[in-house]
C-alpha positions as a LaTeX table, in Angstrom:
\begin{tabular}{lrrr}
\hline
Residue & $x$ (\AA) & $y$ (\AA) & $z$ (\AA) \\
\hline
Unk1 & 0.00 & 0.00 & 0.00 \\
Unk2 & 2.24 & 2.82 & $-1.38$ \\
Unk3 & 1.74 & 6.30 & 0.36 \\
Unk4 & 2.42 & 8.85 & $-2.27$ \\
Unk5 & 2.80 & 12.64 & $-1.61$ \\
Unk6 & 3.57 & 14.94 & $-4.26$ \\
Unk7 & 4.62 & 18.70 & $-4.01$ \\
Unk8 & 4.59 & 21.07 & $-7.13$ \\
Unk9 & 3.76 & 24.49 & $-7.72$ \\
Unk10 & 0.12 & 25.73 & $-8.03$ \\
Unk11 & 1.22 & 26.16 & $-12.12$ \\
Unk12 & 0.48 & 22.56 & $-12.18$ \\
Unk13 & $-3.19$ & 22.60 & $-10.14$ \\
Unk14 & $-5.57$ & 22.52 & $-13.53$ \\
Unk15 & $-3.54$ & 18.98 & $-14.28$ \\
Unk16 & $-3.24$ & 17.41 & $-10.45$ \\
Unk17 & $-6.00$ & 14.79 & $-11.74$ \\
Unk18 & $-4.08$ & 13.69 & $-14.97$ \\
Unk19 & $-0.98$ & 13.74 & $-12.61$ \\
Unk20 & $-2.67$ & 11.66 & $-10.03$ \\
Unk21 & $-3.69$ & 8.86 & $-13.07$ \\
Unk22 & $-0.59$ & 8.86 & $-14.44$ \\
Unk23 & 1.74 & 8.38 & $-11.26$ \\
Unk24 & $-1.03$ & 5.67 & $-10.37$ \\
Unk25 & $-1.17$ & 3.84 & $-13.38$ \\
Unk26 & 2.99 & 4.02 & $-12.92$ \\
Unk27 & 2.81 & 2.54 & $-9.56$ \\
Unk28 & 0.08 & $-0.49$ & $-10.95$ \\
Unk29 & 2.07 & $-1.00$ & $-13.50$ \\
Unk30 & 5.72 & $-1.30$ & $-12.24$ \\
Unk31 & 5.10 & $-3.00$ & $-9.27$ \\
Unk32 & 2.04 & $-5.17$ & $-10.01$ \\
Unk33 & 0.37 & $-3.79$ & $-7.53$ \\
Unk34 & $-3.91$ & $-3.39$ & $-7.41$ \\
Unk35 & $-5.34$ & $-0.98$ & $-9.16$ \\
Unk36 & $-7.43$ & 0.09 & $-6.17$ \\
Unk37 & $-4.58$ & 0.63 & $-3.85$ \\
Unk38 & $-4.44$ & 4.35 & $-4.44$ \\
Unk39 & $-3.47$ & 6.60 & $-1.49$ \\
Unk40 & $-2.18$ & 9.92 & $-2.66$ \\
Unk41 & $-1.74$ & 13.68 & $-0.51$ \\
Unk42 & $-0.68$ & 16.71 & $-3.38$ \\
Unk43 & 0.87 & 19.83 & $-1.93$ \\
Unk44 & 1.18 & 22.68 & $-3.94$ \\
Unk45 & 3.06 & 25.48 & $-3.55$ \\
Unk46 & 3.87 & 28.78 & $-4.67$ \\
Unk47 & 6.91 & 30.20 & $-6.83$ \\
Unk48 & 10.22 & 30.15 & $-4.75$ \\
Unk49 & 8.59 & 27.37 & $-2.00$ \\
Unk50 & 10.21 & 24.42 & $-3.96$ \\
Unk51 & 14.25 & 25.14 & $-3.95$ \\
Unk52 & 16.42 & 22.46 & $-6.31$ \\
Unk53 & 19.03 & 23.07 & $-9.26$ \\
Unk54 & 18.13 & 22.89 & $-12.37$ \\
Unk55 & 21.11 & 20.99 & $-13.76$ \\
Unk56 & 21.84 & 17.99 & $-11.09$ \\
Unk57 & 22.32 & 15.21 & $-11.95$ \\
Unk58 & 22.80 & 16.19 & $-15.95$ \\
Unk59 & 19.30 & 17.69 & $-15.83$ \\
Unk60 & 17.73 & 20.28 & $-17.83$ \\
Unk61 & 14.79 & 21.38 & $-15.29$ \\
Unk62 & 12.62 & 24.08 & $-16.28$ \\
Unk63 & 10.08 & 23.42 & $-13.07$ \\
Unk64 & 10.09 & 20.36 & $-10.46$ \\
Unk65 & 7.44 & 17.72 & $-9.03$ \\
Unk66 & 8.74 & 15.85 & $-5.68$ \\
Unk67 & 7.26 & 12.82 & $-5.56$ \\
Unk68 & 7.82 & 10.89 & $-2.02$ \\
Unk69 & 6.33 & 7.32 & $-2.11$ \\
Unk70 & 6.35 & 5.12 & 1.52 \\
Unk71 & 6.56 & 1.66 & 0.42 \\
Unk72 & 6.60 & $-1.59$ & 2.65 \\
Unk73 & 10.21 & $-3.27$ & 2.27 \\
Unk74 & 8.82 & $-6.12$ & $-0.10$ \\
Unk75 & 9.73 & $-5.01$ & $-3.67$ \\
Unk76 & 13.55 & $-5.58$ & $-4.73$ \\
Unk77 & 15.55 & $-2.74$ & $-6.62$ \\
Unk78 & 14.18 & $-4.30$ & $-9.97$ \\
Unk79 & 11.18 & $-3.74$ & $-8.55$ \\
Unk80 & 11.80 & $-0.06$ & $-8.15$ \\
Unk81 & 13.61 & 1.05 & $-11.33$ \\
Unk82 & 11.10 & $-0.55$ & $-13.30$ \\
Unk83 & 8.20 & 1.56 & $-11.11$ \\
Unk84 & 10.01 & 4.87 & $-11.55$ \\
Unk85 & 10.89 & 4.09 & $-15.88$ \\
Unk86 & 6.65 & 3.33 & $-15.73$ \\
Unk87 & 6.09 & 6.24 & $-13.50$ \\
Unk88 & 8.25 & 9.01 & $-15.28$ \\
Unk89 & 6.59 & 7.53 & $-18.57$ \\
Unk90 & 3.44 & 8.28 & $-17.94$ \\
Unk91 & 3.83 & 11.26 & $-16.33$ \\
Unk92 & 5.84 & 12.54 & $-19.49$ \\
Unk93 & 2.54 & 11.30 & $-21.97$ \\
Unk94 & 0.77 & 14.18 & $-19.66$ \\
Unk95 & 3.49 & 16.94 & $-20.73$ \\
Unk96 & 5.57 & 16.79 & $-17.49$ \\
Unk97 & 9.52 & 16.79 & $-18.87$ \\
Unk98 & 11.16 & 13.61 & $-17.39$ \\
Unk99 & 14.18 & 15.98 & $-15.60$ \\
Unk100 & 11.25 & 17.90 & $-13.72$ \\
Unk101 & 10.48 & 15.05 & $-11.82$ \\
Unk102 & 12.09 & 13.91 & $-8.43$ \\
Unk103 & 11.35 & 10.45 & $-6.98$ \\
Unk104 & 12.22 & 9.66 & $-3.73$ \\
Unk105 & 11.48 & 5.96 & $-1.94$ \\
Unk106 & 11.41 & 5.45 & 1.94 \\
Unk107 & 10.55 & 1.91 & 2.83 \\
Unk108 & 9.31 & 0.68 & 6.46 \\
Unk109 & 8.05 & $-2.88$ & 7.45 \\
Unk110 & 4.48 & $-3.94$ & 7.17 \\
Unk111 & 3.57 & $-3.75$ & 10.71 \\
Unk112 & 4.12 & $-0.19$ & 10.54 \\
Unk113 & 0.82 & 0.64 & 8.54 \\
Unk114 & $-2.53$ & 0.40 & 9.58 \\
Unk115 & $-5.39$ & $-0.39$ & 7.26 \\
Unk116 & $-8.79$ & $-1.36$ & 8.36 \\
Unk117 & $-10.36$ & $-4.66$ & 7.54 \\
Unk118 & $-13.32$ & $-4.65$ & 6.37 \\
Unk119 & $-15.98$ & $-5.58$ & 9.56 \\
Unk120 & $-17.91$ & $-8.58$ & 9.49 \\
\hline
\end{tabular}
């Protein structure tokens, strides 16, 4: 059950649902994961609230998009460079330039989340 937040500037606001698809369907499709298993918090932000370089690593960034996903330690680093080539995809067939975008991965263990069963 990934936990996605994603900070951008307010530029970006009219597209946060195409973003929101297309970072989904990146996460479904590079890990395998169920396409209902969608939990996602967007920040925006104003000009000057998001500091970075433009040109690290080799980059050409005209504007950024941080995207922080908490995973549960079960998917190897295959795993993950496959999720962030599917992620970065789609989020490039919605006009966002693959060196804007920043993905960061934290992992913890599976009993640190809480999800409610359903009651019987």
């Amino acid at each position: 059950m990934p936990l996605v937040r994603v900070d951008m500037h307010t530029s970006l606001a009219p597209q946060q649902a195409r973003l929101s698809a297309a970072i989904h369907k990146g996460l479904v499709d590079g890990l395998e994961m169920p396409a209902d298993d969608l939990f996602q918090i967007f920040r925006l932000h104003d000009l000057g609230e998001l500091v970075y370089t433009k040109t690290f690593p080799n980059a050409d960034r005209t504007d950024i998009v941080f995207i922080q996903i908490l995973l549960a330690r079960m998917y190897s680093a295959a795993d993950k460079q496959r999720m962030y080539r599917h992620v970065v995809d789609e989020l490039k067939a919605v006009g966002i330039k693959q060196d804007n975008v920043l993905i960061a991965v934290t992992e913890n263990e599976g009993s640190d989340w809480f999800a409610p069963e359903k009651e019987t």
